[in-house]
C-alpha positions as CSV (number, residue, x, y, z in Angstrom):
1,X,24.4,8.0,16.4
2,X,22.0,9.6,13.9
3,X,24.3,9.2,10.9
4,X,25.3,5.7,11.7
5,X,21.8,4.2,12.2
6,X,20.9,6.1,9.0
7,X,20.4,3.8,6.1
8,X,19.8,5.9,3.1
9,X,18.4,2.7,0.9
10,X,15.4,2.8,2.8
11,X,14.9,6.2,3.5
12,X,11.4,6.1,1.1
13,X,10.3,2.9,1.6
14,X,7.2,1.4,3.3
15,X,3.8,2.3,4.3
16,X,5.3,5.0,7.3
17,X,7.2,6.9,4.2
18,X,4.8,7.7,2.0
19,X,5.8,11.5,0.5
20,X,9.1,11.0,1.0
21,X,11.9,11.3,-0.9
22,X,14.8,12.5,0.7
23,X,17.7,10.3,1.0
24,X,19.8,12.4,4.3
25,X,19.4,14.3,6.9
26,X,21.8,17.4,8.3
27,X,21.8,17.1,12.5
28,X,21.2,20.9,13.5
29,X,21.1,21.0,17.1
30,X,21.1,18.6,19.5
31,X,19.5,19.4,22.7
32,X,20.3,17.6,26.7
33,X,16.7,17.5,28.4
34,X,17.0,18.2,32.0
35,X,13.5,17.0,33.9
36,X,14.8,16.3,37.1
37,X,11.2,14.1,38.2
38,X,11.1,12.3,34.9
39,X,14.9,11.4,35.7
40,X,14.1,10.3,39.3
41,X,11.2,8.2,38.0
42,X,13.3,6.6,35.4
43,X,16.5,5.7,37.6
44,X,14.2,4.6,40.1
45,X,12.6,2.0,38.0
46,X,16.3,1.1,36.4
47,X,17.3,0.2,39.8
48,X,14.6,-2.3,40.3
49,X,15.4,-3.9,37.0
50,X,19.0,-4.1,38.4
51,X,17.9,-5.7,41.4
52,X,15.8,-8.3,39.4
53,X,19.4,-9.1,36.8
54,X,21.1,-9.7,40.0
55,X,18.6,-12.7,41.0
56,X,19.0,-13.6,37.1
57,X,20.0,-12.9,34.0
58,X,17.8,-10.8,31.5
59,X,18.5,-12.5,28.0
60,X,19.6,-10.3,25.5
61,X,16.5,-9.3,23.4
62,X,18.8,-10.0,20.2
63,X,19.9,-13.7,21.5
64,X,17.4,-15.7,19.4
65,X,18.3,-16.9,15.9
66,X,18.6,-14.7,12.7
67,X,18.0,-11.7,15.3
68,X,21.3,-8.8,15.3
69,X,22.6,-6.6,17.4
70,X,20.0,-3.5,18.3
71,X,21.7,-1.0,16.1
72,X,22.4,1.6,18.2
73,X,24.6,-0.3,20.5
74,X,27.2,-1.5,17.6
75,X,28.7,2.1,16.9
76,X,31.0,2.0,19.5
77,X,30.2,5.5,21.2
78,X,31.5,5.4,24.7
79,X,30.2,8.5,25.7
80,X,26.8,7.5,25.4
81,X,27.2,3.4,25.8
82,X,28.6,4.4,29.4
83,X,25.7,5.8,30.7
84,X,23.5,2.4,30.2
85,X,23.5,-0.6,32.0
86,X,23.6,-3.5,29.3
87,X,22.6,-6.5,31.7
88,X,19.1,-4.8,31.8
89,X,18.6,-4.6,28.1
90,X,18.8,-0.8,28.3
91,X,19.5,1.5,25.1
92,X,19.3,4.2,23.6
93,X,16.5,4.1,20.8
94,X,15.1,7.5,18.5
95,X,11.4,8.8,18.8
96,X,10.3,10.4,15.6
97,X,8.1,13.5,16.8
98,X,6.1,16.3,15.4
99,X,6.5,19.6,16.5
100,X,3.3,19.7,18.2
101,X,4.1,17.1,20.8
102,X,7.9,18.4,21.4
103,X,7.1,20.5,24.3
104,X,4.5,17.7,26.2
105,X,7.2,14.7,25.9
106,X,10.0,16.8,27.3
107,X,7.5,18.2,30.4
108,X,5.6,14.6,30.9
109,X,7.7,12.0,28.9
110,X,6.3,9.9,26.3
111,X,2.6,8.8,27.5
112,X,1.5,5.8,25.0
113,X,-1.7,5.6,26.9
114,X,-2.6,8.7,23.9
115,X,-1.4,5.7,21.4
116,X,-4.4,4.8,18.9
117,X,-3.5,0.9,19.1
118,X,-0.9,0.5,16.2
119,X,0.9,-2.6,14.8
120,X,1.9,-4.4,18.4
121,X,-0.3,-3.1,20.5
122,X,-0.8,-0.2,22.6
123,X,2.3,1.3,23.3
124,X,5.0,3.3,22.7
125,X,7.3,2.7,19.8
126,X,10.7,3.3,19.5
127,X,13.6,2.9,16.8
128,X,17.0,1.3,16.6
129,X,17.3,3.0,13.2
130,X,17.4,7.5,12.8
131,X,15.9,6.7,9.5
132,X,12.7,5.1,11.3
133,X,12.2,7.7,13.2
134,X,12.0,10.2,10.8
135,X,9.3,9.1,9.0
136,X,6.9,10.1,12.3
137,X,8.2,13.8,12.7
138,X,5.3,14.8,10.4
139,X,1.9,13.2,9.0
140,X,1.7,10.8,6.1
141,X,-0.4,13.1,3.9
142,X,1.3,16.3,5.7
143,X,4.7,16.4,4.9
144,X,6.2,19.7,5.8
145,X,9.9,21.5,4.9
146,X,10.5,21.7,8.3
147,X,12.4,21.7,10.8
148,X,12.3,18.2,11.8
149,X,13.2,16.4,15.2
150,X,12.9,13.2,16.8
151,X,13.4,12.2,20.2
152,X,16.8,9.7,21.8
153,X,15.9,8.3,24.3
154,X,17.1,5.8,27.2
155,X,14.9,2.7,27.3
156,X,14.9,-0.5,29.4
157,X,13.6,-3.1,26.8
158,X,14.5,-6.1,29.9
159,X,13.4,-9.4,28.9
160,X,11.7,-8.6,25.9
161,X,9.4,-10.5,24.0
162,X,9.3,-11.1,20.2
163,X,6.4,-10.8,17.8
164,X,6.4,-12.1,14.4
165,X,2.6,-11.2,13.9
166,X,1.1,-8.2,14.3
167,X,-1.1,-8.1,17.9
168,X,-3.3,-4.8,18.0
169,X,-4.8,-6.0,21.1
170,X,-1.2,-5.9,22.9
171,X,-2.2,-3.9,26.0
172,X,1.3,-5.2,27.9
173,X,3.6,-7.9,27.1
174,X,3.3,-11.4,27.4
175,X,4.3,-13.3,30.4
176,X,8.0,-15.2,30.8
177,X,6.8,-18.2,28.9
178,X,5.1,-15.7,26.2
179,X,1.8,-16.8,26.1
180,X,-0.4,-15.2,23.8
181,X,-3.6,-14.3,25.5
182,X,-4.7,-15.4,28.8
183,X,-2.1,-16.9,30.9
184,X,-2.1,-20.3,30.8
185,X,0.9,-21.0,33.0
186,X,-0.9,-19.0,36.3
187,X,2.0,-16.3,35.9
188,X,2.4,-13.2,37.7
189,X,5.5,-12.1,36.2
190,X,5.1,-10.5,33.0
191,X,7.8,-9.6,29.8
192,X,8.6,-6.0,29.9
193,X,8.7,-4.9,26.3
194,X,8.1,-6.4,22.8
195,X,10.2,-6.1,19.5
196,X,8.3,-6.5,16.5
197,X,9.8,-8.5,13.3
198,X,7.4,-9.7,10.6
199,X,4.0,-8.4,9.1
200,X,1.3,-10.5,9.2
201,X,1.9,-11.9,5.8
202,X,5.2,-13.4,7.5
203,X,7.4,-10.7,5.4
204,X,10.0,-9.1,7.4
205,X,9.9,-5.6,8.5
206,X,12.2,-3.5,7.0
207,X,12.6,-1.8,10.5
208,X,12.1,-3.6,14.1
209,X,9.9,-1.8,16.6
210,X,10.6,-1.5,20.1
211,X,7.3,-1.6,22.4
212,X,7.6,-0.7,25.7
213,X,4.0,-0.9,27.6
214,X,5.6,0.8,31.0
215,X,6.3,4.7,31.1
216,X,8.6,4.5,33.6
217,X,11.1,2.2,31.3
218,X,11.7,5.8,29.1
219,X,13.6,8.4,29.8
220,X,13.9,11.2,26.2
221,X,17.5,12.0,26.9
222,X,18.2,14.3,23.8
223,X,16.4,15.9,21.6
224,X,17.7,16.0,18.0
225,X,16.8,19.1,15.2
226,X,17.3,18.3,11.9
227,X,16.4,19.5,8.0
228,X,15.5,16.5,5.2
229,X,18.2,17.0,2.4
């Protein structure tokens, strides 16, 4: 899954890869995390999304027009599609890391409430692409030699709302009719992630980021040890 979401054409582009200029990476280790309360908390919550696609339908966060296929979910990997339940909008999606914060995710989970408010809001991002995700397993004006991991986890994107202009404020999704702001439909029933498309010049990301505003919707399944080459 890491070498087929990696695109090497944009592995040292864009603001989030500045002092890069690798073009692949070499998989080391991968690791199974076994945190049996983060695990009971996730399933839990998967099973009340399960409940809710059995009253109706989540639509698939890709559906709308000029939108593809989260990447991750096209390789065709049985052993890992098998363990998600589609009809929720769950995937697997990569969670570049540094090393500092290895040890707190895999104890606690990912807790975006620590998230300085970043390009959609207040949340915690997630990538479709490997190549993404490495661009956050060190700082900006820190790049190290290594070694390098990110994060793949399971997350439950359910009906997910798109953004095609940077929100900072984002503090949770919009409602089902995606209002921007206050309500204006009396709502109660909220969207439960975000997937960002377009800067707020209207150019397209070169990436899509995956926003999910509830910490019970990840669960880091793996965690992946690699060197830049």
């Amino acid at each position: 899954m890491v070498q087929g979401t990696w695109d090497s054409s944009k592995a040292s582009r864009g603001h989030d890869a500045q002092g890069l200029s690798h073009t692949s990476i070499e998989v080391t280790s991968v690791e199974q995390i076994e945190n049996s309360h983060l695990y009971q908390v996730y399933e839990h919550k998967k099973k009340e999304f399960c409940m809710g696609a059995a009253k109706g339908s989540f639509e698939k966060v890709t559906s709308n027009p000029g939108e593809t296929d989260v990447l991750t979910s096209t390789l065709g990997i049985s052993k890992l599609d098998d363990q998600l339940i589609p009809e929720i909008n769950e995937y697997f999606l990569f969670h570049g890391v540094q090393q500092e914060f290895i040890d707190a995710i895999q104890g606690q989970g990912i807790d975006f409430r620590l998230n300085s408010r970043a390009m959609f809001g207040k949340g915690a991002y997630f990538a479709e692409s490997s190549t993404k995700a490495d661009q956050y397993a060190d700082k900006i004006d820190a790049r190290t030699q290594g070694p390098h991991s990110m994060f793949l986890c399971k997350v439950i994107l359910g009906h997910s709302h798109i953004v095609k202009m940077p929100n900072k404020d984002l503090v949770r999704p919009p409602c089902l009719h995606h209002c921007q702001g206050a309500c204006s439909h009396g709502m109660s029933e909220f969207c439960d992630s975000v997937m960002g498309t377009h800067r707020d010049n209207g150019q397209r990301l070169l990436f899509r980021e995956f926003v999910i505003f509830g910490q019970n919707q990840i669960y880091p399944a793996f965690l992946i040890t690699y060197k830049r080459k």
